[in-house]
C-alpha positions as CSV (number, residue, x, y, z in Angstrom):
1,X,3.1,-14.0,-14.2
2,X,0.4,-12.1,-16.6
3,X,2.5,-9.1,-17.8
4,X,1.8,-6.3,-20.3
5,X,5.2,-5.6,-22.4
6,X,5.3,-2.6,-19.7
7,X,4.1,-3.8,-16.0
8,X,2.0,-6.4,-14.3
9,X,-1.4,-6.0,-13.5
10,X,-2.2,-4.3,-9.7
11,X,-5.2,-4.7,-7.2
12,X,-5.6,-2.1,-4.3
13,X,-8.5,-3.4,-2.4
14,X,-10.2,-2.7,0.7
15,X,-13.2,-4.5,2.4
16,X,-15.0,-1.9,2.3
17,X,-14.3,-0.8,-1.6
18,X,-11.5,-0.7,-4.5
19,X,-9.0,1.8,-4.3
20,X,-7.3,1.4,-7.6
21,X,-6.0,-0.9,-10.1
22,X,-4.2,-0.9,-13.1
23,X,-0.7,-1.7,-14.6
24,X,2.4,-0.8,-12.8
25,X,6.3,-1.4,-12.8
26,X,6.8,-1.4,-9.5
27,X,4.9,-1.3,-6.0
28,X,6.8,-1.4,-3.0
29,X,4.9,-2.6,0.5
30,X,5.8,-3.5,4.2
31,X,4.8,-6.7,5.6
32,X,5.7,-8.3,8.5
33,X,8.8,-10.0,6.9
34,X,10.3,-6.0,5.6
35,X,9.8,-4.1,2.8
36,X,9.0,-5.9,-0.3
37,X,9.9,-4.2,-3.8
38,X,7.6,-6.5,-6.5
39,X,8.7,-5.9,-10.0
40,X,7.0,-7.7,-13.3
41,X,8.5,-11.4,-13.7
42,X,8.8,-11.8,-9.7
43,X,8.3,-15.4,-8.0
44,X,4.7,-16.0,-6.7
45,X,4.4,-15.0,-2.7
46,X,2.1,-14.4,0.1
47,X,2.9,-11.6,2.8
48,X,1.2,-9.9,5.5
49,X,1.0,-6.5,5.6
50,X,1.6,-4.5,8.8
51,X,-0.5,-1.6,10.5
52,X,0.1,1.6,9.3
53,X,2.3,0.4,6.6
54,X,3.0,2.3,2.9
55,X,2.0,1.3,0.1
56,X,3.8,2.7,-3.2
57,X,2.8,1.9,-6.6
58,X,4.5,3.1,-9.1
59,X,2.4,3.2,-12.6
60,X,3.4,2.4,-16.5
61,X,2.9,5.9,-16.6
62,X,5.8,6.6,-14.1
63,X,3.3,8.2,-11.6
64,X,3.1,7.1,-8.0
65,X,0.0,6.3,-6.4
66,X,0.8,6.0,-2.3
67,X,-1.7,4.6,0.3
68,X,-1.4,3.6,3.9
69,X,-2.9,0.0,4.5
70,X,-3.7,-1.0,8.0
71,X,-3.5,-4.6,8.2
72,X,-4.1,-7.3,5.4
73,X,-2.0,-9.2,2.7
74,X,-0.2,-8.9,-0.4
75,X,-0.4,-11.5,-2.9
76,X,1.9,-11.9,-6.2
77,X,0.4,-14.4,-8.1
78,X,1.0,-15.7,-12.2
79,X,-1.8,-12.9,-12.7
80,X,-0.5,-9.9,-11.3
81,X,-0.4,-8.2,-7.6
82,X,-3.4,-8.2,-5.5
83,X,-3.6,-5.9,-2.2
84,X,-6.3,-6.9,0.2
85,X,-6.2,-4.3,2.9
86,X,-8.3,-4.4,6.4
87,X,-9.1,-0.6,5.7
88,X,-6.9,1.9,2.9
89,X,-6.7,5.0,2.5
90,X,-5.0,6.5,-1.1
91,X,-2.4,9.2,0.3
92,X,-4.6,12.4,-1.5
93,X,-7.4,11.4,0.4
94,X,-5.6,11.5,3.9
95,X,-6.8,14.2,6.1
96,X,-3.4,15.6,7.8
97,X,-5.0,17.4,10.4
98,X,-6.6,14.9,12.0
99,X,-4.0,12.5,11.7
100,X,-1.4,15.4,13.3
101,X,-3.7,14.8,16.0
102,X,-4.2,11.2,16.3
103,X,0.1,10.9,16.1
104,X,0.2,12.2,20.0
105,X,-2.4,9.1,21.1
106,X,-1.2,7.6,23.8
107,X,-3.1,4.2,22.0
108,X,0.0,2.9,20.5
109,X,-2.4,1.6,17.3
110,X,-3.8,4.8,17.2
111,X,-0.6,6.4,16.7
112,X,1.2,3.8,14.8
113,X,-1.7,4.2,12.2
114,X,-1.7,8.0,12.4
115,X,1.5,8.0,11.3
116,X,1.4,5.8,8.6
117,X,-1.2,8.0,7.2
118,X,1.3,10.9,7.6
119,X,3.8,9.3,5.9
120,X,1.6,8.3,3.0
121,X,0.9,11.8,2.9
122,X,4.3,12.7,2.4
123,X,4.8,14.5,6.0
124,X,7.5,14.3,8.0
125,X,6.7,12.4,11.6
C-alpha cells in the first residue's frame, strides 16, 4: 500500500464533488459487512457502504474529519483509501435542524439517513 512514514493516502468522494483528501492514520466506516477500522499497511478490500452510515477519518495531524455517506463503496487499494459515496455530507456542514426533523419520517430511508447525519454531527438520536 502507498504509505507516507505517517498514514496512507485518503479519497472522500461524492458524485457530485470531492469532499476531502489527504493523509490519515486511521478512518473507520460502516459497510454492509460492520464497521471497518482501515489502518496504513492493511490488506486490499472492497466494501459497500450502508445508508446513513459514519464516516471517521482521522488525519496525520490527529484531527477528525466525520461525514455521513449514504450509499457507495470503500475501496483499500496498494495506493491508499478511496471513498466513493452516492451523496456525502462532511459533519460541519450538516444542518441539524432539518435533520431533527427529517429523524420523525415515517419514510424509514428518510429517517435512517436523518439520523446518520445527526450522528455525524455528533448529536445524540
Amino acid at each position: 500500500m502507498a504509505e507516507t512514514s505517517a498514514g496512507i493516502p485518503v479519497q472522500l468522494v461524492a458524485v457530485e464533488r470531492r469532499l476531502w483528501s489527504g493523509t490519515a492514520t486511521m478512518v473507520v466506516a460502516k459497510t454492509t459487512e460492520g464497521e471497518l477500522g482501515i489502518l496504513p499497511g492493511h490488506q486490499p478490500l472492497l466494501g459497500q457502504l450502508v445508508e446513513g452510515g459514519v464516516l471517521r477519518i482521522t488525519t496525520t495531524d490527529g484531527e477528525t474529519v466525520a461525514a455521513v455517506v449514504q450509499g457507495g463503496f470503500l475501496s483499500v487499494s496498494h495506493e491508499g483509501v478511496s471513498i466513493l459515496a452516492e451523496s456525502a455530507e462532511l459533519a460541519h456542514e450538516i444542518d441539524i435542524e432539518a435533520a431533527k426533523i427529517d429523524a420523525e419520517s415515517t419514510d424509514d430511508l428518510v429517517r435512517t439517513r436523518a439520523i446518520g447525519r445527526l450522528r455525524a454531527a455528533g448529536q445524540t438520536v
